[in-house]
C-alpha positions, -999 to +999 in steps of 0.1 A: -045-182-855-024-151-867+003-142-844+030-120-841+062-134-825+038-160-811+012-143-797-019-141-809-033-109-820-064-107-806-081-101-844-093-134-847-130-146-841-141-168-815-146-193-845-110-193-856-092-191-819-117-223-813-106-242-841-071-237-835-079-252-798-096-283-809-064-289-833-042-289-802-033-252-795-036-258-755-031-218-752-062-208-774-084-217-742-066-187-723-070-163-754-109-172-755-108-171-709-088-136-714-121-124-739-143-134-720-146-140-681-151-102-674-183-100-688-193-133-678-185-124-642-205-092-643-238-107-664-237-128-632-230-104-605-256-081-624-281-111-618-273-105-580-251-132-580-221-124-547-189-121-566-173-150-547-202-171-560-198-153-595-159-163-595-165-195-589-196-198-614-176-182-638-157-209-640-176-239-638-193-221-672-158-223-688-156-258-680-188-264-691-172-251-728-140-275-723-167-303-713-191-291-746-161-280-765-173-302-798-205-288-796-207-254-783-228-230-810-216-197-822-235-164-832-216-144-851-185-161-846-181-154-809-191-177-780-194-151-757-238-155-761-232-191-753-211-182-723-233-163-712-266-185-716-243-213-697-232-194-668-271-182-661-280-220-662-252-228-638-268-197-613-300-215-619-289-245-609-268-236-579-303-218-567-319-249-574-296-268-553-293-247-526-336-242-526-336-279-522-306-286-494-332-257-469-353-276-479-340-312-470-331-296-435 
């Protein structure tokens, strides 16, 4: 990752940031959180999502990329499209869940 003075200069690709993370550059998780969760949290809100729920499903997608992080897929060197596919399955899936708790009552 370039850097100046040790921090990073916000020119590299998703791709590059990412590898430096899985050779042990801890703080390349921020620098790809800092990209990112704004427009993960408002694809989600758009989707009528509350924004307490959106916080919160925000990020359990970004764990969902530590949890994936050897096999997360990039297009055109950002993960943002992966992101953003993620958090939408986890809004699924919380809808699911809740569907089926009214349900079980």
């Amino acid at each position: 990752m370039r850097t100046i003075q040790g921090v990073t200069s916000g020119m590299d690709p998703d791709e590059d940031v990412w590898a430096d993370l899985l050779d042990g550059d801890a703080d390349c998780f921020g620098v790809i959180w800092d990209r990112h969760r704004d427009r993960v949290f408002r694809n989600l809100c758009s989707a009528g999502v509350a924004a307490v729920d959106a916080e919160d499903m925000t990020a359990m997608a970004f764990l969902e990329l530590w949890r994936r992080r050897d096999v997360v897929r990039f297009v055109d060197g950002s993960l943002l499209p992966w992101l953003l596919v993620t958090a939408q399955n986890v809004h699924r899936n919380a809808a699911r869940s809740r569907r089926r708790h009214r349900a079980f009552l």
